[in-house]
N, C-alpha and C positions, 0 to 999 in steps of 0.2 A: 718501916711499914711500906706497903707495896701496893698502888692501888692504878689499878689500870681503867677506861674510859669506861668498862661496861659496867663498873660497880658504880658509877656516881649517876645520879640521877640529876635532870634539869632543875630540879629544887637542890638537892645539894648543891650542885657547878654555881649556883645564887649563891648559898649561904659561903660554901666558898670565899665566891668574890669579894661580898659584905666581910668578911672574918680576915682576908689581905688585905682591904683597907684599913681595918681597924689596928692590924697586924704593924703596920707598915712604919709608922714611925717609932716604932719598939716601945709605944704604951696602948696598951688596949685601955681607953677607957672606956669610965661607966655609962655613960651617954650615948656611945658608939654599939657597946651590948646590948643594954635597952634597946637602941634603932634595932635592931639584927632581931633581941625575940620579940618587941612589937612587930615587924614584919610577919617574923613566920607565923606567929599566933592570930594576925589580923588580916593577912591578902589570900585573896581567893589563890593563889596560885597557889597558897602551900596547905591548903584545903585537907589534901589525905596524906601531907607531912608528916611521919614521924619525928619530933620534936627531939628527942632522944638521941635522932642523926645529926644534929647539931656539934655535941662533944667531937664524935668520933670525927667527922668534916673539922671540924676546929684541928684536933691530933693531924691531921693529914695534912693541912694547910699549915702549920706550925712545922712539921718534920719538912714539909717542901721550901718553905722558905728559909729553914739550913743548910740545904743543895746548894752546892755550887749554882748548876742550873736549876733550881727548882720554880722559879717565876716562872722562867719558860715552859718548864714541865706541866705547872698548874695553867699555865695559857693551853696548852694543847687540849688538855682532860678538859678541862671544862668547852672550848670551842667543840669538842667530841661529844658531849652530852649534852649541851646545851642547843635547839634548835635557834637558826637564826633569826627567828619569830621574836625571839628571847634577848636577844644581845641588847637590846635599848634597854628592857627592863632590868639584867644586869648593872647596866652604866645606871639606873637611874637609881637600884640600891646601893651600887658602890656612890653616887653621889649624895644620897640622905645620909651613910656611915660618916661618910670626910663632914658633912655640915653636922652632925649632930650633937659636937658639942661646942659649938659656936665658934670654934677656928679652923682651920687649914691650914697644916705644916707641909712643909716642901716636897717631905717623902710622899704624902698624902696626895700631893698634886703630880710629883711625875711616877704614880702609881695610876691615877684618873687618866692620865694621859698616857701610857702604854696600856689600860685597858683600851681605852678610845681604837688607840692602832689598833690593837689587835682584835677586838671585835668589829674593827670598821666602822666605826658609828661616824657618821657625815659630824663634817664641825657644824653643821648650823643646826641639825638635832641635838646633837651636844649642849652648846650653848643653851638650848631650849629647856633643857631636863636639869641642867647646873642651875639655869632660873630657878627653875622652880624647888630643885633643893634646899637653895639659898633662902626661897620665899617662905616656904615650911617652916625653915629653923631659925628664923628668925627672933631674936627677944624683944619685951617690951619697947 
C-alpha cells in the first residue's frame, strides 16, 4: 500500500500515532482500542472525522511497521500532515494509548520516546502530558 503525506490528514497522522502505540508491543489490546475510538468519537478535533478512516490508517500503519524503515517512514507522513500546533496533542494520545490498560511495556516507552524526538516535544511538557495520562488511567 502506498500512501504519500497528502492523503493523510491531521486526524488520521493522530489516529496513526494512537494505532503505533498500541501496535507496538505486538499486542493491540482491548483497552488501547477502546482509548483510540473513545477519542475519535469524543474530541472535538475529530469532530468531521470519518470514523471509517480508522481501518484503512490501522492497514497503513500495520503495512509500515513491516518496513524495514517504516517507523521512520510513518514519522515523516505524519510530521507532513500534522501541523505543529498538533505535536503535543499527538504525544498526549499516544500517551492515553500506552496507559490505557494499566501497564507500560518497554516497546511502549521507547516508542513514547522517539515520538517525543521526533515531534520535539520539550521533556518538561512531556513529563506534563505523561502526568496526566497516568492520572486519567488510573484504578481504584
Amino acid at each position: 500500500m502506498t500512501l504519500d503525506a497528502a492523503s493523510l490528514s491531521p486526524q488520521d497522522a493522530l489516529v496513526a500515532i494512537m494505532i503505533a502505540v498500541s501496535m507496538s508491543d505486538q499486542n493491540m489490546r482491548t483497552a488501547e482500542l477502546v482509548a483510540i475510538q473513545q477519542a475519535v468519537t469524543s474530541l472535538p478535533i475529530f469532530n468531521d472525522y470519518d470514523v471509517d478512516r480508522i481501518k484503512e490508517v490501522s492497514t497503513i500503519t500495520t503495512d509500515l511497521f513491516e518496513e524495514e524503515e517504516g517507523l521512520d517512514a510513518l514519522f515523516e507522513i505524519v510530521r507532513a500532515a500534522l501541523p505543529e500546533h498538533l505535536f503535543e496533542t499527538a504525544y498526549a494520545f499516544a500517551c492515553d494509548v500506552a496507559a490505557a490498560d494499566g501497564a507500560l511495556y518497554q516497546p511502549e516507552l521507547r516508542l513514547l520516546e522517539e515520538i517525543r524526538y521526533e515531534l520535539q516535544i520539550d521533556r518538561l511538557h512531556a513529563a506534563a502530558i505523561e502526568r496526566g495520562a497516568r492520572a486519567r488511567h488510573l484504578k481504584g
